[in-house]
C-alpha positions as CSV (number, residue, x, y, z in Angstrom):
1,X,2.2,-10.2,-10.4
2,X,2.9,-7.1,-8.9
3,X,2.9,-7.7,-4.6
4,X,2.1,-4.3,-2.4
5,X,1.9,-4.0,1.0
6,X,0.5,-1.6,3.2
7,X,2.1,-1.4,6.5
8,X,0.2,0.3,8.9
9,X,-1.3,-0.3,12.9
10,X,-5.0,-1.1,11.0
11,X,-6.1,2.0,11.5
12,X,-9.4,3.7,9.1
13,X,-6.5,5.2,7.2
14,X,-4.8,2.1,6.5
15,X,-7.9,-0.4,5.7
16,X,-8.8,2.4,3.3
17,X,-5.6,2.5,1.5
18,X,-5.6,-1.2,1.0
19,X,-9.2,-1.0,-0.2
20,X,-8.5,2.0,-2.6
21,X,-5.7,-0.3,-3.9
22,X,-7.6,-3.3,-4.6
23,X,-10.2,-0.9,-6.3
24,X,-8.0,0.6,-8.3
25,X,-6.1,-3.0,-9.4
26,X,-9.5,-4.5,-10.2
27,X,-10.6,-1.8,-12.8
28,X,-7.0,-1.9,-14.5
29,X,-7.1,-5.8,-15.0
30,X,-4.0,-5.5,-12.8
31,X,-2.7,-8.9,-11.2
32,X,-2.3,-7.6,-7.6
33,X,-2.2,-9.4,-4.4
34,X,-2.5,-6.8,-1.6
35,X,-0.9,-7.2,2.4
36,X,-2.3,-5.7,5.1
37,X,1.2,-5.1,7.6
38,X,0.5,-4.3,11.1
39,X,3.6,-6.1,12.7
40,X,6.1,-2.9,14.3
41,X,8.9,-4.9,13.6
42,X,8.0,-5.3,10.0
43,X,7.5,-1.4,9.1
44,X,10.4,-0.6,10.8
45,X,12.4,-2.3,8.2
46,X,11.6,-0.1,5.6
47,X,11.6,3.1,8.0
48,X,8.2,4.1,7.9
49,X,7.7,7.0,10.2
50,X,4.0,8.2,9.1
51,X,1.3,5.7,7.7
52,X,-0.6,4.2,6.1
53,X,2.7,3.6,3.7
54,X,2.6,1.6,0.5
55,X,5.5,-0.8,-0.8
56,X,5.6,-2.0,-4.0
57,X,7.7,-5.1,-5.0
58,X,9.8,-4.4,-1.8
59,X,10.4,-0.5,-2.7
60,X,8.8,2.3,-0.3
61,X,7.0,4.1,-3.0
62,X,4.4,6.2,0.2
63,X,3.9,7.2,3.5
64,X,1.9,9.7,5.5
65,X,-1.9,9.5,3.8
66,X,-3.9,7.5,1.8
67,X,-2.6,7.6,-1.9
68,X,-4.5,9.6,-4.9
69,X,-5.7,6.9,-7.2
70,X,-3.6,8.4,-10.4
71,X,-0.5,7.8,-8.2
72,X,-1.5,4.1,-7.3
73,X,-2.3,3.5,-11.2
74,X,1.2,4.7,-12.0
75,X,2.4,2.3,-9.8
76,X,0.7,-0.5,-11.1
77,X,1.7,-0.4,-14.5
């Protein structure tokens, strides 16, 4: 199982992301689980200056805007 985060203040952009995600998991058969990260302290770990930003199995793979789903399939393979 394949654990992504997105790390963001819960804004539109952010709840969208996550929801684009879980979209895209479900129609791959992709065993997912998806976190919602709003905590400061948390995304400042992984130095996020822009979000929504996606981490996948602890590595920053996106920051800045709501991913295309062709790059979230690629990283869900």
């Amino acid at each position: 199982m394949k654990t992504v985060k997105v790390l963001g203040t819960g804004c539109t952009k952010c709840t969208k992301t996550a929801e684009v995600i879980e979209r895209v998991a479900q129609a791959m058969g992709a065993d997912v689980e998806v976190i919602k990260e709003t905590r400061p302290e948390v995304i400042m770990q992984y130095q996020v200056m822009r979000t929504p930003a996606v981490v996948v199995d602890e590595t920053l793979v996106h920051s800045g805007s709501i991913p295309a789903q062709e790059e979230i399939k690629q990283w869900l393979q």
